[in-house]
C-alpha positions in Angstrom: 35.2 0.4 30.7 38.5 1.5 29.9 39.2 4.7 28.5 41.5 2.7 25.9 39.2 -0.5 25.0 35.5 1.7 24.7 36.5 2.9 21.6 36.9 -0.8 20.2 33.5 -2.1 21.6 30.1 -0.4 19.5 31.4 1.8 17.1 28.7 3.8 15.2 27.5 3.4 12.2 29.3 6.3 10.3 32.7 4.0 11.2 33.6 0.5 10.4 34.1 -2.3 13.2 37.7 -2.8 13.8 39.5 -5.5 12.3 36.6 -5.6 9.7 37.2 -2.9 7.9 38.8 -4.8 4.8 35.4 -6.1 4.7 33.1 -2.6 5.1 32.6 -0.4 2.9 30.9 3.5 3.4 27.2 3.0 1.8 25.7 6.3 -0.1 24.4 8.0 3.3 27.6 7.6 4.8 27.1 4.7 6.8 29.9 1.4 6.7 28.4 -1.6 6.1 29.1 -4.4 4.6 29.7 -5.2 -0.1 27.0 -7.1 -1.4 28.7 -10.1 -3.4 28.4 -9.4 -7.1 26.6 -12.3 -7.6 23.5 -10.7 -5.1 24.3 -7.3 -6.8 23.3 -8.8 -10.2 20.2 -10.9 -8.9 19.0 -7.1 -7.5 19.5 -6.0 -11.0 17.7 -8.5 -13.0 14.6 -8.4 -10.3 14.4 -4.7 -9.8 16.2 -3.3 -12.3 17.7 0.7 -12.1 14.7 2.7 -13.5 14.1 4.8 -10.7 16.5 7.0 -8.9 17.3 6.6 -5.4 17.2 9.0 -2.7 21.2 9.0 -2.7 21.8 7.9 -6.7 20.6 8.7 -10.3 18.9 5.9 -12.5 21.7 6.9 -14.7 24.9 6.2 -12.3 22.8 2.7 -11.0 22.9 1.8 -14.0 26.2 2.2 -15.4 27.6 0.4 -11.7 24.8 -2.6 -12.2 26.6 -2.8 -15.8 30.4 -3.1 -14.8 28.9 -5.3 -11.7 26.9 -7.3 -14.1 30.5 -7.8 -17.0 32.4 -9.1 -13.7 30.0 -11.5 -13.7 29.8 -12.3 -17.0 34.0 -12.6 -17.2 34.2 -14.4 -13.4 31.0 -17.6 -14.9 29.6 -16.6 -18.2 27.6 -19.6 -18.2 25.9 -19.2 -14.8 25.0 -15.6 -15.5 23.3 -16.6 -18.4 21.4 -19.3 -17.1 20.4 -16.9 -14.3 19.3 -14.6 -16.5 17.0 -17.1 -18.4 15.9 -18.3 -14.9 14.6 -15.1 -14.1 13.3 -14.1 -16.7 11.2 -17.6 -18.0 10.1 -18.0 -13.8 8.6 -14.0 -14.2 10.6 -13.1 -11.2 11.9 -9.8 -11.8 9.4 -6.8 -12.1 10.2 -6.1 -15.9 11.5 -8.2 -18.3 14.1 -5.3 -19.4 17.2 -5.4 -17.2 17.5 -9.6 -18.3 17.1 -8.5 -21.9 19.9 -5.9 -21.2 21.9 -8.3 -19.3 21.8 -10.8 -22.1 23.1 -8.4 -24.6 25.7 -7.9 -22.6 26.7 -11.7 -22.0 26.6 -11.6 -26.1 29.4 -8.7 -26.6 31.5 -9.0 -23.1 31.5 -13.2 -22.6 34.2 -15.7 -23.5 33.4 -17.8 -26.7 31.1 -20.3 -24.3 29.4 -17.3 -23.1 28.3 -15.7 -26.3 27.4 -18.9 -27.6 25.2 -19.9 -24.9 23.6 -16.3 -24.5 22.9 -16.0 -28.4 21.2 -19.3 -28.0 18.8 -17.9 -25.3 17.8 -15.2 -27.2 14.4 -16.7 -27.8 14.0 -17.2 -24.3 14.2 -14.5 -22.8 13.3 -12.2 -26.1 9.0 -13.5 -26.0 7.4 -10.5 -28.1 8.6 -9.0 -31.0 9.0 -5.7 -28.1 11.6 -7.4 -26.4 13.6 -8.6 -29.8 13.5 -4.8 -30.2 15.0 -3.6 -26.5 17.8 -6.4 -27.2 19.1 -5.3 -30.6 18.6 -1.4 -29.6 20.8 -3.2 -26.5 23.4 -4.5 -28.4 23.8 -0.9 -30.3 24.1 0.9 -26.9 27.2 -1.3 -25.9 28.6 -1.5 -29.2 27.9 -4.6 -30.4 28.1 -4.9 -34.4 26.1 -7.6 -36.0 28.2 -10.6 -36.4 27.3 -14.1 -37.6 26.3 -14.7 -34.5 23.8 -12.0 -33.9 22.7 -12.3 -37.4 21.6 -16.2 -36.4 20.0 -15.8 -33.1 17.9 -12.5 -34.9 17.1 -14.6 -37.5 16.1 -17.6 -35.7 14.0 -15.8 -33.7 11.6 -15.2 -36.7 12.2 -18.2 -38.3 11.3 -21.1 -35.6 8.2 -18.5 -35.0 5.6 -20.7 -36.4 3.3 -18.5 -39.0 0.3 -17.6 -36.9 2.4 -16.3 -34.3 5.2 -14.8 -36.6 2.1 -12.9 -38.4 0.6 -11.4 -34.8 3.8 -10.4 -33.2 4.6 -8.6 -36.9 1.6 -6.6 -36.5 1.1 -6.1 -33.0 4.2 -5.2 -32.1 5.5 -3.0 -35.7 7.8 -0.6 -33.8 9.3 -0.2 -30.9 12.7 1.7 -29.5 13.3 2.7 -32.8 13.4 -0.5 -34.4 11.1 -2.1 -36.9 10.8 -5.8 -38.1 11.7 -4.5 -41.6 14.9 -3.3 -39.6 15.7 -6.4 -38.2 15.0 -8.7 -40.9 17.2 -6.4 -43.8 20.2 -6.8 -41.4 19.8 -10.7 -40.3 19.0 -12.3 -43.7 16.9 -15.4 -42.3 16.7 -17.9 -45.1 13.9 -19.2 -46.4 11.9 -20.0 -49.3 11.0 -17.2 -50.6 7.4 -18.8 -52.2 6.5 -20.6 -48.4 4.1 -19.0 -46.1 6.7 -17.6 -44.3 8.5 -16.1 -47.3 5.4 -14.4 -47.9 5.4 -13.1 -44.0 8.4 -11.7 -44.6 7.6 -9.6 -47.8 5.3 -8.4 -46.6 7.1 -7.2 -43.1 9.6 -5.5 -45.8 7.1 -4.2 -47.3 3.6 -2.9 -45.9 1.7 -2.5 -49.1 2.0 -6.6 -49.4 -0.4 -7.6 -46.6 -2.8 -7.4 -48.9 -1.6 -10.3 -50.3 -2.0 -12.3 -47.1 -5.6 -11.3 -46.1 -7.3 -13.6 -47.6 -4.8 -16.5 -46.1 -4.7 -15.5 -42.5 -7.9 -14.4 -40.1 -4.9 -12.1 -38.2 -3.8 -10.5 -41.2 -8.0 -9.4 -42.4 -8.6 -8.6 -39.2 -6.2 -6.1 -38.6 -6.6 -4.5 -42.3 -10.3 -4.8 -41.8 -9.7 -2.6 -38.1 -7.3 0.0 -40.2 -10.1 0.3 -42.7 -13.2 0.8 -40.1 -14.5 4.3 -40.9 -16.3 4.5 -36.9 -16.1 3.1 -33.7 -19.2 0.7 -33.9 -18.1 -0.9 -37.3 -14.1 -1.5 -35.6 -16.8 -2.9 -32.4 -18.5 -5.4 -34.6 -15.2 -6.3 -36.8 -13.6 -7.6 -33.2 -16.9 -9.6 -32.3 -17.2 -10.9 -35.6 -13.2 -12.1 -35.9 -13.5 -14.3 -33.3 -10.0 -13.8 -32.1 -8.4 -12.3 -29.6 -7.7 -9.3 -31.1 -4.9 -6.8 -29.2 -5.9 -2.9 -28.9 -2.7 -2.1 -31.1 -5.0 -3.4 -34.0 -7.5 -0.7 -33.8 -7.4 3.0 -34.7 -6.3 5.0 -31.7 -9.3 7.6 -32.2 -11.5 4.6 -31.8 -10.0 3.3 -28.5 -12.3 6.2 -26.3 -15.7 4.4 -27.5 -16.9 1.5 -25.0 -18.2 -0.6 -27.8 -14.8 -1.3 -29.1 -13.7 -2.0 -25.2 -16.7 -4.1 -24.3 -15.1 -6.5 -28.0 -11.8 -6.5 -27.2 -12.6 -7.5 -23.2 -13.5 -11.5 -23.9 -10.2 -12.1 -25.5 -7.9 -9.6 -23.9 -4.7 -11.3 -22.4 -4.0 -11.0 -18.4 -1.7 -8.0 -18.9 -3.4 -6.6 -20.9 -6.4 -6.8 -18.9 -4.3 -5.1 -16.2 -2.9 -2.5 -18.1 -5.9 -1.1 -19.1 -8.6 -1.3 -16.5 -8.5 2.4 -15.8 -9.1 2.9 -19.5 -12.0 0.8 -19.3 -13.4 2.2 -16.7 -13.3 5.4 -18.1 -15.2 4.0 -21.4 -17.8 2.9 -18.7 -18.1 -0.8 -19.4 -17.0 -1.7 -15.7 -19.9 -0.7 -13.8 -20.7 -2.9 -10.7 -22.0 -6.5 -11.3 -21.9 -5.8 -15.0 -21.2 -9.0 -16.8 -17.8 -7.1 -18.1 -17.1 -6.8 -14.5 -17.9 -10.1 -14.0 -15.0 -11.2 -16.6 -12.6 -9.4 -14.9 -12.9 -10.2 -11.5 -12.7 -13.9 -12.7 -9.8 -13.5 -14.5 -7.9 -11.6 -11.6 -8.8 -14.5 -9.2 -7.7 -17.6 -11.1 -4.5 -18.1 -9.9 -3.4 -20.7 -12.9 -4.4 -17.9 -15.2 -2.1 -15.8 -13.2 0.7 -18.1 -13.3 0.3 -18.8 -17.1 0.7 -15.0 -18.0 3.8 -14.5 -15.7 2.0 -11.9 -13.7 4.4 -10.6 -11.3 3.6 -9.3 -7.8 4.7 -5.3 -8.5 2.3 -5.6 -11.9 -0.6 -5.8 -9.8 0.5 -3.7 -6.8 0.9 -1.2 -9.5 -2.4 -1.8 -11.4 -4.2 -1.9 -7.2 -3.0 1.5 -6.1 -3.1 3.3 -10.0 -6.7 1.8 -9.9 -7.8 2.5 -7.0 -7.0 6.2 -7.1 -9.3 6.5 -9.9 -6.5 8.9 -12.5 -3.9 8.0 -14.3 0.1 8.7 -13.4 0.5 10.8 -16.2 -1.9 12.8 -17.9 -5.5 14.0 -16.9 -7.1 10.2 -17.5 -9.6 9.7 -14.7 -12.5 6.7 -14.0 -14.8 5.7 -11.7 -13.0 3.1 -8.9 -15.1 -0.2 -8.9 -14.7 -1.5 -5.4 -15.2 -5.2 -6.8 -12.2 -4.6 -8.9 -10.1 -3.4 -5.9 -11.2 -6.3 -3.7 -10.1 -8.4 -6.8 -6.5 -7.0 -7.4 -6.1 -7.4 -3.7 -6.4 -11.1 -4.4 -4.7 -11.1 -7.5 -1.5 -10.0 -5.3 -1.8 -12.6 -2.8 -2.1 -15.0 -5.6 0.6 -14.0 -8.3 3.5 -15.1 -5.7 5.0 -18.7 -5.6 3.4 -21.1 -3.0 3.5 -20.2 0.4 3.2 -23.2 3.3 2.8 -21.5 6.4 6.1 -22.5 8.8 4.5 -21.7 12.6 7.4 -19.3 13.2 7.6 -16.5 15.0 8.3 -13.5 12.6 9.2 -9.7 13.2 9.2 -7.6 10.2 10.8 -4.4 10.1 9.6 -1.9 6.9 12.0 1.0 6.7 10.0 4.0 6.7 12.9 6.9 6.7 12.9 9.9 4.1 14.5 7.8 1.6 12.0 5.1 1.4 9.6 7.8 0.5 11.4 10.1 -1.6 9.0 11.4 -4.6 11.6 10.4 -7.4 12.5 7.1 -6.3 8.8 5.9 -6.8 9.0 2.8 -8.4 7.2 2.7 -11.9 6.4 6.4 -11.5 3.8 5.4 -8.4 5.1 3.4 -6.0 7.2 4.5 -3.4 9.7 1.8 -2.0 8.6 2.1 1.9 4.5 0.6 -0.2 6.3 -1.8 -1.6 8.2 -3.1 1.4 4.8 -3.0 3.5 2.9 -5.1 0.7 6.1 -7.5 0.7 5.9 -7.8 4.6 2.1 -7.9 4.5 2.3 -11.4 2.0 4.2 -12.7 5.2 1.7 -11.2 7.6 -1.0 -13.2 5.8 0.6 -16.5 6.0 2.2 -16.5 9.5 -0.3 -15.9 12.6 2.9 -15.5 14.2 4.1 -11.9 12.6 4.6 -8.4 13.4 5.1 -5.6 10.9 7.1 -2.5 12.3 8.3 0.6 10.8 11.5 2.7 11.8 13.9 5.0 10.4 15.8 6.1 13.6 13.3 4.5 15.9 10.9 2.0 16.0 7.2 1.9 15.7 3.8 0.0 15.6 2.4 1.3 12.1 -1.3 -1.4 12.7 -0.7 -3.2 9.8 -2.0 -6.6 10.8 -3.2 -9.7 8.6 -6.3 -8.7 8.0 -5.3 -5.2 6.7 -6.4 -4.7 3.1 -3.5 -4.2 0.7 -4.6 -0.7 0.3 -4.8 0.3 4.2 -1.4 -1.8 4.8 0.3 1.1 2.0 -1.6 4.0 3.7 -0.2 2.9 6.7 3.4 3.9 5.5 2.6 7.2 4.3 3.7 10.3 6.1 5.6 8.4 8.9 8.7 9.3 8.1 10.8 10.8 10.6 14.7 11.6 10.8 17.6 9.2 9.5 18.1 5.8 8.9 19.0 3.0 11.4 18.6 -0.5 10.5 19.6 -1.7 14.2 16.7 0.2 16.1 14.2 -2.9 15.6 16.2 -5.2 17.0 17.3 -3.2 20.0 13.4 -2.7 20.5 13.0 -6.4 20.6 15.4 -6.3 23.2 13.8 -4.1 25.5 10.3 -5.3 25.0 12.0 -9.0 25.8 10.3 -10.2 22.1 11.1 -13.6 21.0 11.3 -14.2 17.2 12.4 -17.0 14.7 13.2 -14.7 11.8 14.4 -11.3 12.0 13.5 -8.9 8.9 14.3 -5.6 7.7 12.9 -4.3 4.5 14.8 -1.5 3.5 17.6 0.4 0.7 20.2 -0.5 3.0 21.2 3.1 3.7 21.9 3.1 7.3 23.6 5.7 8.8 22.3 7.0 11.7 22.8 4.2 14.7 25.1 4.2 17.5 25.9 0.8 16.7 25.8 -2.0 13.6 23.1 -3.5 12.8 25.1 -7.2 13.3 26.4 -6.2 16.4 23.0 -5.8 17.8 21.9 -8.8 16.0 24.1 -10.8 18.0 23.8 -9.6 21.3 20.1 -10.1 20.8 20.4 -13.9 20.2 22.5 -13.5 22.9 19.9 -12.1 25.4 16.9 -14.1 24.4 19.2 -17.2 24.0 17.1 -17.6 20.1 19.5 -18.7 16.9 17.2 -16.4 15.2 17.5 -16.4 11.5 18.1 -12.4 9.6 17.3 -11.3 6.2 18.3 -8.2 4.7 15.5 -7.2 2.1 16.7 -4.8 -0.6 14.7 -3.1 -2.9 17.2 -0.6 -4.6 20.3 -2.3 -6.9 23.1 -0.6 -4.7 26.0 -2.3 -3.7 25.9 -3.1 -0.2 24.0 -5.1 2.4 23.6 -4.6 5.9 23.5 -8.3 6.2 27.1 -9.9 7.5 28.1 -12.6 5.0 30.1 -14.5 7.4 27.1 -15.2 9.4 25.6 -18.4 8.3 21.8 -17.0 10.0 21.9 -14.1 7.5 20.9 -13.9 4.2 20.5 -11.1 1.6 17.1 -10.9 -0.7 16.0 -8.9 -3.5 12.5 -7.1 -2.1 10.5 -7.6 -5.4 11.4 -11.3 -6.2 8.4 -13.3 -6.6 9.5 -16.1 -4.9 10.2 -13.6 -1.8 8.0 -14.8 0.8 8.7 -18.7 -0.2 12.4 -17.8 0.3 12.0 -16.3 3.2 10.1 -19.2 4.7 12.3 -21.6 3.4 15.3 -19.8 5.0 13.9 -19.6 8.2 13.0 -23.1 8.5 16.2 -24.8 7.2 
């Protein structure tokens, strides 16, 4: 090669490809690749949100960038970012419900007239439990946004088309939260209403406690819960559930009677799906899950049904989450420990499989690539305090696995390797199977230069990673093409992210590469649907 022309032909990866470099960008580690559109960086932000640091970033700084990002977009299409927002948040796609609450807020205070008139009007949307009405006025205080008509309305609408029943339980399961109370929220809205309807009532006695009283006799939600402040003992708030015939939410009962497995074994029948989820270390801890109880029974039903799982908006990470928490028999925080029913494990294993969109198999050929590298595994970056990314890639990659007969899950950092995940891996071995692999830096490319070697023929092409590449003696793209080159394949590549940043590996000129957001639960149907257009 000439002395002159070698420096044009395979860059590395710490430099960006000539006559490109308008288009690159230097990602946190150092490497050039190439901006995410805006429109992709605020998709990652409403599915995985910015609660967790990265390797390279604080929660703090992702956060203010997915802001500005997410105001560009507001400014650029108000209206689409709203009805993206509502999307994502009414189809359960993102892993919390908090970054499209925040999101909204912001289309309310930083969108054109259209904007804020269209975001207001979504409020009840997006804003289900009276916890969320709380995160999106404590929202709106955080950016600076006063209380208007306009917010005035869309708080008070959000109590008033509440129907009673419904107003009455969110009221009292839900009294405070982020420093808010309904008595907050209602003093600085001003709903109207008559002050002598049932409603009126609901109101007075939100404003004020003492007036409950009033209602008990009028509403089985309102007895129930005074009845459950009143119990003197366990067994007497135990019997008070049973009796009620309701489904009655643990934030009724006295917390020094939540520890006792009579009041557990009441509340179980009628507990919602997240609920359920939430708390089946706790349960197991008050000893009503033993093996082929009945209560067992319950539960491994419920976490099977896969319309039950679809009506609840259970999203994939929820039960990931709740499967390896679970299964290591303690708590994230604190010294809470149980007894692991292995019935419940097998069932959250299911439950994962089955909380994800529908998945027709395609008869592809698919080669998965989980980044495995030290920031994939970094302690802090655990998502929800447990999970660390490089688990959560594998059990996204493993979803595939299942589907596909034709599919092969890799791992790599600066090379590439087997890790023996295969389709009939349980959820649990698949994450093991991550852990304590890391080794060196981060090259994205490395997979596909193995596929070249080993002469492997694939369909789709996938890489489940932060994006951080760095370490490679060549871009990822290049490779990419010389690869369709040498196996003469129009093989299709995804980039799946699973940090907010604000790059992708993934070359948006290429019409056979796409960008995804790791935690979407729609991710696997995408991905299929992608590969066979």
């Amino acid at each position: 090669m000439n002395k002159y022309s070698q420096h044009f032909s395979q860059p590395h990866q710490r430099e960006p490809v000539f006559g490109r470099e308008s288009e690159m960008i230097q990602n946190n580690a150092g490497g050039y690749v190439f901006k995410a559109d805006k429109w992709t960086r605020f998709d990652r932000f409403l599915i995985l949100g910015t609660e967790a640091n990265t390797f390279y970033e604080s929660s703090k700084k992702l956060t203010l960038d997915n802001a500005k990002n997410a105001i560009e977009c507001i400014k650029e299409d108000g209206f689409r970012a709203v009805i993206r927002i509502v999307e994502v948040s009414d189809q359960g796609l993102g892993i919390k419900n908090d970054p499209a609450i925040f999101a909204l807020a912001l289309a309310t205070h930083f969108g054109n007239q259209l904007t804020k008139s269209t975001a207001f009007g979504a409020v009840n949307r997006v804003c289900r439990t009276g916890t969320h009405i709380f995160q999106f006025a404590e929202a709106r205080q955080a950016i600076g946004g006063g209380w208007g008509r306009s917010m005035r309305t869309a708080i008070g609408d959000w109590y008033i088309q509440k129907p009673v029943p419904s107003l009455i339980f969110q009221a009292l399961k839900y009294r405070q939260r982020e420093g808010w109370t309904h008595r907050d929220l209602l003093r600085l809205s001003h709903p109207k209403t008559n002050p002598k309807s049932s409603q009126g009532y609901v109101f007075d006695a939100i404003c004020r406690f003492d007036k409950w009283a009033f209602l008990e006799s009028q509403s089985l939600t309102v007895e129930t819960f005074l009845k459950l402040q009143r119990a003197e003992n366990a067994q007497e708030a135990a019997k008070i559930i049973t009796n009620s015939g309701m489904s009655v939410p643990r934030e009724f009962v006295l917390t020094e009677h939540l520890t006792d497995p009579h009041v557990w074994a009441a509340l179980l029948p009628g507990m919602p799906m997240t609920a359920m989820i939430r708390n089946l270390g706790n349960m197991s801890k008050a000893g009503i899950l033993q093996p082929l109880s009945s209560n067992t029974t319950h539960v491994v039903d419920q976490l099977t049904d896969e319309i039950e799982l679809k009506a609840a908006r259970i999203h994939p990470f929820s039960v990931l989450v709740a499967a390896k928490v679970y299964g290591a028999g303690k708590g994230v925080r604190g010294g809470n420990t149980w007894n692991v029913n292995p019935q419940i494990v097998a069932a959250l294993e299911e439950a994962f499989e089955k909380s994800f969109t529908n998945v027709i198999p395609t008869g592809k050929r698919y080669l998965l690539g989980v980044d495995i590298s030290g920031s994939m595994s970094f302690e802090s970056s655990k998502l929800n305090g447990c999970i660390y990314p490089a688990e959560a890639a594998a059990a996204m990659a493993l979803i595939t696995a299942r589907v596909e007969k034709q599919a092969f899950i890799g791992g790599f950092s600066t090379r590439f390797i087997d890790l023996g995940i295969s389709s009939r891996d349980t959820l649990r071995h698949a994450l093991a199977k991550t852990m304590n692999k890391a080794f060196g830096g981060t090259d994205t490319s490395v997979m596909i230069n193995w596929a070249i070697e080993n002469k492997v023929d694939a369909d789709g092409i996938f890489i489940y990673s932060d994006g951080e590449t760095w370490a490679g003696g060549s871009h990822t793209f290049q490779v990419l093409e010389k690869y369709r080159k040498a196996r003469g394949i129009p093989a299709k590549f995804g980039a799946v992210n699973f940090t907010a940043t604000r790059t992708s590996i993934a070359d948006s000129k290429d019409p056979l590469s796409m960008d995804f957001v790791g935690l979407s639960a729609d991710l696997p149907a995408a991905i299929n649907a992608f590969v066979t257009e």
